[in-house]
C-alpha positions in Angstrom: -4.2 -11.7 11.4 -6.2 -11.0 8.1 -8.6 -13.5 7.3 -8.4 -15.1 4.2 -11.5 -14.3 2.5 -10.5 -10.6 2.6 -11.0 -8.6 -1.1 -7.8 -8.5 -3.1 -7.8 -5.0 -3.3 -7.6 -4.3 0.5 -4.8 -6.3 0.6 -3.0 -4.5 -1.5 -3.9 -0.9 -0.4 -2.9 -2.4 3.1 0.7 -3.2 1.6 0.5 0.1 -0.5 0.3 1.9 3.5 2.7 -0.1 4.8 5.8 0.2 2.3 4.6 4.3 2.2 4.5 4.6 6.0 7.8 2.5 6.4 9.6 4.9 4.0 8.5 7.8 5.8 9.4 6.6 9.1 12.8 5.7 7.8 14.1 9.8 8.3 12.1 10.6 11.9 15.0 9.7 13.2 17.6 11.3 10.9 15.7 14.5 9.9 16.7 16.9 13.3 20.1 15.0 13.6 20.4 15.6 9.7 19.2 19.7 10.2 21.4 19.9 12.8 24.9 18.5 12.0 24.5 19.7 8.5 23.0 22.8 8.6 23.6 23.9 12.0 19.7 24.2 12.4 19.1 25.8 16.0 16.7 23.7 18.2 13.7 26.1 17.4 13.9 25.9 13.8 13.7 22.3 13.8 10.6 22.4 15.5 9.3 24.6 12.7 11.0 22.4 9.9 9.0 19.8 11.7 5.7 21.7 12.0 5.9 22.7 8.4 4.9 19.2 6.7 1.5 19.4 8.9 0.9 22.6 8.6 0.3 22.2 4.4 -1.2 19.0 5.3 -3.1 20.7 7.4 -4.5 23.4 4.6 -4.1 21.0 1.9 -5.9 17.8 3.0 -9.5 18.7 2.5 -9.0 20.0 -0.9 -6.8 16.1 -1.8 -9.6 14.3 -0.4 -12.4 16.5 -2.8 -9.9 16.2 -5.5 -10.3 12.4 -5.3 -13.7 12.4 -5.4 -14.1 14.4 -8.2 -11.2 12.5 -10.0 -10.8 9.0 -9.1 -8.8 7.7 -6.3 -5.6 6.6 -8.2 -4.7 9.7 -9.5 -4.7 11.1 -7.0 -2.6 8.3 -4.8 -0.7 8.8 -7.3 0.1 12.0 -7.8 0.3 12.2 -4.1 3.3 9.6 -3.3 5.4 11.4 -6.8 5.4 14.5 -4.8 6.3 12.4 -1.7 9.3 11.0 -4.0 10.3 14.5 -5.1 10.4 15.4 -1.4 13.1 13.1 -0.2 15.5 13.6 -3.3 15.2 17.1 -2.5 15.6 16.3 1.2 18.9 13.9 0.9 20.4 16.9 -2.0 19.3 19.9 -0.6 22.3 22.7 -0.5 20.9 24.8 2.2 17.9 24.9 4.8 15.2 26.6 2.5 15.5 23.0 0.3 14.5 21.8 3.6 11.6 23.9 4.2 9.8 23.4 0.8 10.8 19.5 0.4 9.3 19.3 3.6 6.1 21.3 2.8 5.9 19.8 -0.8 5.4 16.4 0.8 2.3 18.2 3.6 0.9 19.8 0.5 0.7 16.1 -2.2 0.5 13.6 1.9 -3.3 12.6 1.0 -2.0 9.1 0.7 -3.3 8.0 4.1 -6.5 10.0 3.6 -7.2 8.5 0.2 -6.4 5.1 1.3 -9.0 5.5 3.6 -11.3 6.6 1.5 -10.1 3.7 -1.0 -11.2 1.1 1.4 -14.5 2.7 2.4 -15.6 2.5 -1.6 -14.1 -1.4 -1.3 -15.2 -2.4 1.8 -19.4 -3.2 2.9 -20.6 -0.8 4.8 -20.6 -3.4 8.2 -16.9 -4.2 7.8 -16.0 -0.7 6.9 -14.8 -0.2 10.5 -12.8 -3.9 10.8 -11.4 -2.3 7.5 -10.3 0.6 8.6 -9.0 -1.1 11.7 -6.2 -3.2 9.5 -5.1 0.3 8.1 -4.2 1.4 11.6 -2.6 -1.9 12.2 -0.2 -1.8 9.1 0.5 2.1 9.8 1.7 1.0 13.4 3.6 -2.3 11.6 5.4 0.5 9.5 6.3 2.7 12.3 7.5 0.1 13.9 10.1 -0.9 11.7 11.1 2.3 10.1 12.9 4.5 12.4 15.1 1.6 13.7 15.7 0.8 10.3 16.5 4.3 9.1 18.7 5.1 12.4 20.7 1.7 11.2 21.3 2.8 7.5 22.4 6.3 8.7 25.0 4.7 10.7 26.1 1.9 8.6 26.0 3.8 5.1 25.5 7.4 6.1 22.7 10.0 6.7 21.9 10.8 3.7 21.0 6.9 3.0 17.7 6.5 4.3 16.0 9.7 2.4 17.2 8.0 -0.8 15.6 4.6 0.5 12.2 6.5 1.3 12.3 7.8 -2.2 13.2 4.7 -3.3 10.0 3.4 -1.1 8.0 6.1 -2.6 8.6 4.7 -6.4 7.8 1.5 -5.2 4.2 2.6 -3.9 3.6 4.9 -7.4 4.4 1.4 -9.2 2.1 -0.9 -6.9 -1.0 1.7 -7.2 -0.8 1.8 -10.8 -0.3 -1.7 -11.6 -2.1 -3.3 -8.8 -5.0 -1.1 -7.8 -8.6 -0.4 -9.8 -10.4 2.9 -9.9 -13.6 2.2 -7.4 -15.4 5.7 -8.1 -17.5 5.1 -11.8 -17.1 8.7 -14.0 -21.1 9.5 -13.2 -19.4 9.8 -9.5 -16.3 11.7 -10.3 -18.6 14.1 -12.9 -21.6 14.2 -9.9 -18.8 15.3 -7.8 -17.3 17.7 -9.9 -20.7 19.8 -10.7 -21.3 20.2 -7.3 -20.6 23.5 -6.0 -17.9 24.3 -3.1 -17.2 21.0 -2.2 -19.4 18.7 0.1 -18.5 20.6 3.2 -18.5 24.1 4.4 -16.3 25.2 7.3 -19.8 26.8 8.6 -21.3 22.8 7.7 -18.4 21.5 10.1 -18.9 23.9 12.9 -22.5 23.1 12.9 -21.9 19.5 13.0 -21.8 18.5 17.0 -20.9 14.6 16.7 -18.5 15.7 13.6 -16.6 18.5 15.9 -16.8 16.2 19.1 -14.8 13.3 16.5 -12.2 16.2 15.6 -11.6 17.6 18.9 -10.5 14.0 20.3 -8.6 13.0 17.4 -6.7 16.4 17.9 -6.0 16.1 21.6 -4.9 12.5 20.8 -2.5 13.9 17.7 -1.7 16.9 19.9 -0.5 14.7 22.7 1.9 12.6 20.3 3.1 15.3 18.3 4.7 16.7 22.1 6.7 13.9 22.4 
């Protein structure tokens, strides 16, 4: 349970991740089924269909999480869940499987909202309940996982399987609403113009590689991720 005394905006970014993660847990269900029946997708190309979103979140990522610094953290929520929206119109319309492919890798390439989020409550939270913080996150992601495929496997069958990518769009709009009405920028504009004269970002692939702790952090959370993703 949260405690009371928690700030306002937490609160609301913690409602922001749930309603975003419950709308894109509404297709995991639906999306091979959907390739399949529809498109007559082989087994193989699913997997890549799959693989696709988190391979542009993969490339992208870095460069959503510099663009916030240098910009401010709303736009780029923002910006981030209308691409999300996009992606499931284009999913529940698409006419063949290359709409598939690029809905799919449109929402990888504008997916910071998770990574900004964090980053959200970092700038809101004090440093020594940064990690109590970032614990609620985690919580509310698992709260929306846990409610969105079974709902999304129930509105395929009830209403048909196009219905739950419209409801995740539908989601989507609702989270571009709450971050603009309900959230305040937390970087001031010296930050976002400090950030945006520095050169090459804050951290080098050769910086990274260097860092021991850093790449020891990476290489569990990727075992961890790698294990999941298997399943």
């Amino acid at each position: 349970m949260i405690p009371a005394n928690v700030d306002r905006r937490l609160l609301t970014i913690l409602l922001i991740v749930f309603v975003n993660i419950l709308g894109a847990s509404l297709i995991l269900p639906i999306l091979p089924l959907y390739a399949q029946r529809q498109f007559q997708m082989s087994p193989q190309t699913i997997a890549l269909l799959v693989s696709s979103f988190f391979a542009a979140q993969f490339i992208a990522g870095p460069y959503l999480g510099q663009l916030s610094d240098r910009y401010g953290r709303i736009p780029v929520l923002i910006l981030s869940q209308i691409g999300t929206v996009i992606s499931f119109v284009m999913l529940a319309f698409a006419p063949n499987t290359g709409w598939l492919f690029a809905a799919r890798i449109l929402d990888g390439i504008t997916g910071g909202n998770i990574i900004v989020a964090q980053a959200y409550v970092t700038d809101v939270t004090p440093r020594q309940k940064r990690t109590e913080s970032l614990g609620y996150i985690y919580a509310v992601f698992g709260l929306g996982f846990m409610f969105g495929p079974a709902l999304g496997g129930v509105l395929a069958a009830a209403y048909g399987i196009r219905t739950p990518f419209l409801l995740a769009a539908l989601a989507a709009t609702g989270v571009v609403v709450m971050t603009w009405r309900l959230l305040d920028e937390t970087l001031k504009p010296e930050q976002r113009m400090a950030a945006r004269q520095r050169r090459g970002g804050s951290m080098s692939p050769a910086a990274v590689l260097g860092n021991g702790p850093l790449l020891a952090i990476l290489g569990i959370a990727f075992v961890g991720q790698f294990s999941l993703g298997m399943l």
